[in-house]
N, C-alpha and C positions, 0 to 999 in steps of 0.2 A: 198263641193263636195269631193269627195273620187277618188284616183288615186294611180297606182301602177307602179311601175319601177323596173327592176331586177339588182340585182349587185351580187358579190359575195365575199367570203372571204377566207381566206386561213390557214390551219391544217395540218403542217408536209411541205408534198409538195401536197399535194394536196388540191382541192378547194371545194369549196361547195355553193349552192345558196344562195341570203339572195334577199327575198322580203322587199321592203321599201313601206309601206302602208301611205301615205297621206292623211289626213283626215282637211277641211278646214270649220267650224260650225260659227252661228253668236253667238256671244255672246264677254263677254270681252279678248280682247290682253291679249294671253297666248301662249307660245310657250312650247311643252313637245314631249320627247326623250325616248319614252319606249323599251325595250328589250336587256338590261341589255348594252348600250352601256358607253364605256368608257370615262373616260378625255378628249380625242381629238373630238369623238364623240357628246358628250354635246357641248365642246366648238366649234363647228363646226355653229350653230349659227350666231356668231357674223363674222364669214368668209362668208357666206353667203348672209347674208346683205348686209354685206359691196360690196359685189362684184357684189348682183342683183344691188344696186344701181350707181355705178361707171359702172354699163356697160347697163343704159340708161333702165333696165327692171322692171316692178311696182313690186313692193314687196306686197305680201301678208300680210293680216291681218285680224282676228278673231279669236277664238280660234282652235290654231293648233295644232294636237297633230299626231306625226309622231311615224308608229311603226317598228320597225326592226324583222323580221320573219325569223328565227325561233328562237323565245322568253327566249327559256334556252341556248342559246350561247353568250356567250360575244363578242361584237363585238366592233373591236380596228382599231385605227390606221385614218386617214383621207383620207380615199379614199372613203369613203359616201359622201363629200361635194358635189360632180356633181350631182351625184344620187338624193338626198335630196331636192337640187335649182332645179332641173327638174321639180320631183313631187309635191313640191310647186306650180311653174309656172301651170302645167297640174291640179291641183286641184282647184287651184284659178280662170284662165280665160279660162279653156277646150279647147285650140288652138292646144295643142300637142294630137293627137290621141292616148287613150289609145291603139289601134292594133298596133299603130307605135312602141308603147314602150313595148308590149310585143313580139316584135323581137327581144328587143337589151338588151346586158349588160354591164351597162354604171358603170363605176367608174376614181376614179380624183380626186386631190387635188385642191383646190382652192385660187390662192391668193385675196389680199382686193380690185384689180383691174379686175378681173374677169380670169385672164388666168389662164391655169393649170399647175402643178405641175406633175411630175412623181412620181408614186408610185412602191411598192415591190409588186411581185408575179405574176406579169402580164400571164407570161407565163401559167400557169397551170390553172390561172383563164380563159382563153382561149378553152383552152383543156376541161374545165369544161362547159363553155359555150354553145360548138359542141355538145356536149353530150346532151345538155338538149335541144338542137334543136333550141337555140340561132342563128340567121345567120347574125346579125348585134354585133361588137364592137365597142363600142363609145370610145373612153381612150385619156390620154393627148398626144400629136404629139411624145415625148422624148419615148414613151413605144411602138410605131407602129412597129418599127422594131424588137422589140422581138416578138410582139402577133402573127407577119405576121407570120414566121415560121410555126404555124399551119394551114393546109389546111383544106377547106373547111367552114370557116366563113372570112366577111369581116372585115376589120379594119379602120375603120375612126378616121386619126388622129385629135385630136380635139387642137387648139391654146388655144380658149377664150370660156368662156359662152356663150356669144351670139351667136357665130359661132355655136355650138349644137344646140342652141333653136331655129335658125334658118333650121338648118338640118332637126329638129325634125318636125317642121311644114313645110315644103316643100317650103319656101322660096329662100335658099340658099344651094345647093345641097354641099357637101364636098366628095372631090375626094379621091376611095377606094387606101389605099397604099397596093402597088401587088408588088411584086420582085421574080424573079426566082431563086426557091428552089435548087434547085438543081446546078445551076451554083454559087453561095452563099456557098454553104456548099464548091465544092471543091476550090472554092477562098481564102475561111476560115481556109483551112488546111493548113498553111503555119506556118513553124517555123525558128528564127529567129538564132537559134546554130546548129551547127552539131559536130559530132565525130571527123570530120577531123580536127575540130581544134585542140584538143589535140595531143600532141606530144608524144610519149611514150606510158607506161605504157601498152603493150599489154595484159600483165596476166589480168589487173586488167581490159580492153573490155570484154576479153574473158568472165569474172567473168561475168560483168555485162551483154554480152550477153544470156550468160544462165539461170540470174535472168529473163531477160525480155523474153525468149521462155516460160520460165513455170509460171510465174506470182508470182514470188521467193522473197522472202525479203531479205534483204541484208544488212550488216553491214560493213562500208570503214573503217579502224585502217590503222594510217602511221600520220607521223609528221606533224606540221603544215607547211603549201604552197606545198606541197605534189600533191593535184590537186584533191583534194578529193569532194568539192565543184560544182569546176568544170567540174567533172565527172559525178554526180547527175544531174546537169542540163538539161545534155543531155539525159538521158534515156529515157525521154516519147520520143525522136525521132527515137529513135528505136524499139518503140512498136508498134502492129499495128494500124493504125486508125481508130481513132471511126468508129463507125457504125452510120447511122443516128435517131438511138432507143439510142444508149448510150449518143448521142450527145445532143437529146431532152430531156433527164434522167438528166445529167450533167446540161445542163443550167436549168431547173426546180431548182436544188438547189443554184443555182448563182443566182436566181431570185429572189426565197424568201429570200436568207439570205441579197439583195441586194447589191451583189457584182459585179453584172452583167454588166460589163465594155467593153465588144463587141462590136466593131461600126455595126458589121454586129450581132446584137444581137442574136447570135446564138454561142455557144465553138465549134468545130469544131476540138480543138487541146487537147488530155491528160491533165487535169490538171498540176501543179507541185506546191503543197505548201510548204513552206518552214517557219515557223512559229517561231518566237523567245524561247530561251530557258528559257525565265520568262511566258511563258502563262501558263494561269489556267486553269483547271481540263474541265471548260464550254469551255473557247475559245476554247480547243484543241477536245472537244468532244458536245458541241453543251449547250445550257440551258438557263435560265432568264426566269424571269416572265412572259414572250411571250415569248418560246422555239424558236432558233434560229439554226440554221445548224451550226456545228463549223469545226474547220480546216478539219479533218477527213472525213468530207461529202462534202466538198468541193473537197477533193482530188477523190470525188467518181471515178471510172474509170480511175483514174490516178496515180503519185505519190506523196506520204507525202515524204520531207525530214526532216531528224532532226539532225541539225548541231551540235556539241558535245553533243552529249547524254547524259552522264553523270551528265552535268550541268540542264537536266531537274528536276524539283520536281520529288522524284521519287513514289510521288502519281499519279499526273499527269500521267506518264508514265506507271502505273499498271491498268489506266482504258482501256489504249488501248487494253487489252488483248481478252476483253469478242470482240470488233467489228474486231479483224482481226482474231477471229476464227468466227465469224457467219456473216461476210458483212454487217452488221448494228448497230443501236445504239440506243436504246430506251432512250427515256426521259420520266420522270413520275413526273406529278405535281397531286394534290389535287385531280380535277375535270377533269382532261383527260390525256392521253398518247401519245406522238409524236413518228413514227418511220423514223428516217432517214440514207438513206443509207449507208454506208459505206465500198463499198470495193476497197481496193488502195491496190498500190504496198507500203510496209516501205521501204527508203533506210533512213539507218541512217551513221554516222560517230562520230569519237574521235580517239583523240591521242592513241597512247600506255600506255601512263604513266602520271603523271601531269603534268612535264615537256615537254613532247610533244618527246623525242628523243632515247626513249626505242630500241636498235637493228636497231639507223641509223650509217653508218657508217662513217659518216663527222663530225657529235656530240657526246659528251659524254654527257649518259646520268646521272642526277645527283641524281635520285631517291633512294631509299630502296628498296627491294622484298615486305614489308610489306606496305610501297607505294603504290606499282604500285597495289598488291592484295585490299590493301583497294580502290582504285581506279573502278579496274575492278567489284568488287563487289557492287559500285551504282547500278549496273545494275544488276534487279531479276533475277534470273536462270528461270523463267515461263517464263519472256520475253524472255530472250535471247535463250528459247527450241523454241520461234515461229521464231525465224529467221533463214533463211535456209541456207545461206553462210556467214561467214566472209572472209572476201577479205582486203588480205594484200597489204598496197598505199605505195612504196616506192617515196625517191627522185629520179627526173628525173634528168638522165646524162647532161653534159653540148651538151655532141655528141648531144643525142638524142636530146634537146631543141632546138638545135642549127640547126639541119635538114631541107633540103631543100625537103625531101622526103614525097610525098606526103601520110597521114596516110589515113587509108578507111575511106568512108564516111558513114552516118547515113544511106543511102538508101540503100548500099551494106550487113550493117549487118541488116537491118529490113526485106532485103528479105530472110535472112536464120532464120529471129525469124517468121516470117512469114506461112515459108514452115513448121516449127516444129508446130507453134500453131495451123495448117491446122490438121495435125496428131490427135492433141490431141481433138479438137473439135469433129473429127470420131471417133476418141475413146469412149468421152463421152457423144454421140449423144444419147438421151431417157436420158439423168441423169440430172435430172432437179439441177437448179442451181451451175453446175461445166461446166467450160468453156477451163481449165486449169489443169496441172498438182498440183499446187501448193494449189488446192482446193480440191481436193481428201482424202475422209474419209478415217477409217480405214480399211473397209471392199474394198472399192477402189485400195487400195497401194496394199494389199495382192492379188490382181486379175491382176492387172497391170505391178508391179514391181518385179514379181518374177527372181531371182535370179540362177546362173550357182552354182558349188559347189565351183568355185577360189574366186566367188563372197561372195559368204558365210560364207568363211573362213576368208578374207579379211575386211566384216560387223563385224565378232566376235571379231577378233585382235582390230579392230577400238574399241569396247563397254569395251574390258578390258580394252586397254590402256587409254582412254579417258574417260570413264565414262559417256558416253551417256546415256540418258534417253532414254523410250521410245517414245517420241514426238521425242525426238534426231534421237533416231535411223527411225522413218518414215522421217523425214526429209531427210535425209541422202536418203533413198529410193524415194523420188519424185525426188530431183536433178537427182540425178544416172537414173530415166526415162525420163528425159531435154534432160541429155545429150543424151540419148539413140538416141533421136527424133531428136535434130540437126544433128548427124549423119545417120539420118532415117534410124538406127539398129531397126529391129523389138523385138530384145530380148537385155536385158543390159549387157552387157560384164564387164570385169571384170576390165578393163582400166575406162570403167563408175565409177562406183564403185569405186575406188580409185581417181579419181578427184572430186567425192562425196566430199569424207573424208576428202580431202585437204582443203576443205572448209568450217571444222571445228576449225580453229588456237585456238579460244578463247576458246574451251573446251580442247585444248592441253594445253593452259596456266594456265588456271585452276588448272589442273591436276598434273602438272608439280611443281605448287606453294604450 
């Protein structure tokens, strides 16, 4: 007998269907696995067996020959096993209604006991599901609360095999998991730091306020225990919050890359990665033989940090150039293309010098000028044209550390990054894909950021003495419309403009060297 089951797979972040066609003939025991599936897939078999038998259900037998559709896609990974023992059972003794099973999209890993296992990509295979007018999820009980997230299809979480094969024949009903969306999300928005903890350092709020009004990258210089660390941490709390499209965005790449660690399987909160200074070129930007989402896209909608910089490969570090000027990241193998997302905020950090105590005033520092320049110089001048502020970290006073005074909190400056990002959204209301100041082409700055003539005078001073590029110099011109917009000045003044500049140190040092 012949039987069919719907599952799906997943490409980038998105999903696709995969018919598993079951085909049970008499003739001699043969088991066969057509359409081009992989290692796990083949070996999926002896998981199956094992599990129809330890959990009490006959096991088929004739010649069987199972096909995975659609034929030219390689299909990986062990989340066929449910799929697979279903259409088995449904082709061998017809108890499971093929109509029953063309509602639902069943996938699951299988242990030799029959339970299931959690798989990757749940989410989107979901989303892909709805689409094709799927209204039943069958998946293992550990994945329900991610699928639930999407409205409009149910989710039956599944323990064991039997438990579905009972589902599936109308024996033993399994209860739909349902949770309210929306009470969920704003439960989920909670973060665990704020601003106020930090003691000091108001320049270097102020700095980071006005990266996160305009969606600004940022670079922290100042000695080591500075609190430079500890100031990155905090920024996604001052961003504004997801949206529930960026939130469903976000966990689609948590999902597939399987990092997806939510109890309420949904992010709800900015990312914040923070990634060693030994990762490679893939970890930091995605790839493998099954393209994987790497740091970069995990940070999508939030921020990457990268803790001494300098000490990155600075290969590594020159791939990031092409996804933080276009919000994405192509991967390209042989036989297909992945695109995945990537737009975050950079906040990065490093010393002054190698020693760490360039221009503190408690330490001598013990470097050369030729030093600290071959230092500064790890880092390519393309990169460092995409970054829009460096923000100078001094040491904190004993006073200031020592303060009983309470500093502002994360909610006091999110409402002034808030009222600016409101601005800038009516700004660039009809400009498809600009959200931000800090996203703004060239044709955008020149319409936006125009300039008084103190202003003008003041840009030109800044490009002699500093040697700004022209990526430098638009840089310099989104900040200076940041500030504009925290101040809700509808034109940039000329005080913009020159706290622009100041935000330049490391093209002063440059220059200077």
């Amino acid at each position: 007998m012949l039987s069919h089951v719907w599952s799906s797979a997943v490409q980038g972040i998105s999903a696709f269907p995969i018919e598993i066609e079951t085909n049970i003939a008499n003739g001699l025991p043969r088991y066969t696995v057509v359409g081009l599936p992989d290692g796990a897939v083949r070996e999926s078999r002896d998981r199956i067996w094992a599990a129809l038998k330890n959990a009490g259900l006959e096991t088929p037998h004739g010649a069987i020959t199972i096909n995975l559709a659609p034929a030219d896609v390689r299909k990986e990974g062990a989340a066929y096993d449910l799929p697979i023992a279903l259409g088995l059972l449904a082709a061998h003794d017809a108890l499971i209604p093929q109509a029953q099973l063309d509602t639902c999209c069943i996938l699951g890993e299988l242990a030799l006991d029959g339970a299931l296992r959690p798989v990757k990509g749940v989410l989107p295979i979901a989303i892909q599901a709805r689409k094709e007018g799927r209204t039943n999820l069958l998946l293992p009980a550990e994945n329900a609360a991610e699928a639930s997230v999407v409205e409009g299809i149910r989710v039956f979480p599944v323990q064991h095999i039997r438990q579905a094969f009972q589902h599936l024949t109308g024996r033993e009903e399994i209860p739909v998991f349902e949770r309210d969306l929306s009470a969920l999300f704003e439960e989920a928005q909670v973060y665990t730091v704020d601003m106020s903890d930090v003691r000091g350092q108001e320049n270097v709020k102020r700095a980071l306020e006005v990266a996160a009004a305009g969606g600004h990258n940022a670079l922290m210089v100042g000695p080591p225990g500075a609190g430079k660390t500890m100031l990155a941490q905090r920024i996604p709390t001052i961003l504004p919050p997801l949206t529930p499209d960026e939130a469903l965005e976000t966990t689609k790449i948590h999902s597939v890359g399987g990092k997806l660690r939510s109890k309420y399987g949904l992010i709800a909160t900015r990312p914040f990665r923070a990634p060693h200074h030994t990762i490679s070129d893939a970890g930091l930007c995605g790839g493998g033989s099954n393209p994987l989402p790497g740091e970069i896209s995990l940070a999508h909608n939030g921020l990457l940090f990268l803790d001494e910089l300098p000490e990155f490969n600075r290969q590594v570090l020159e791939v990031l150039r092409q996804p933080l000027e276009d919000g994405h990241i192509t991967i390209s193998r042989a036989r297909y293309a992945v695109d995945y997302p990537a737009r975050f905020m950079l906040i990065a950090s490093m010393n002054p010098c190698p020693c760490g105590h360039l221009n503190n005033p408690k330490r001598e520092c013990t470097c050369s000028p030729h030093q600290v320049q071959r230092y500064l110089a790890k880092i390519s001048g393309p990169l460092m044209d995409r970054i829009d502020l460096h923000i100078e970290v001094s040491p904190v006073p004993f006073d200031e550390l020592n303060s009983r005074t309470a500093s502002e909190s994360s909610a006091t400056i999110r409402e002034r990054v808030e009222a600016a990002r409101a601005i800038q959204q009516e700004r660039f209301r009809g400009e498809a894909g600009v959200y931000c100041n800090a996203q703004m082409g060239a044709r955008l700055v020149r319409k936006h950021a125009e300039l008084d003539a103190t202003g003008t005078q003041l840009i030109k001073m800044a490009i002699q003495k500093l040697g700004l590029s022209a990526r430098g110099y638009d840089r310099v011109l989104k900040v200076a419309r940041t500030l504009a917009d925290l101040s809700a000045s509808l034109g940039i003044q000329a005080e913009h403009v020159a706290e622009a500049i100041q935000y330049r140190s490391l093209d002063r040092s440059r220059w200077q060297g």
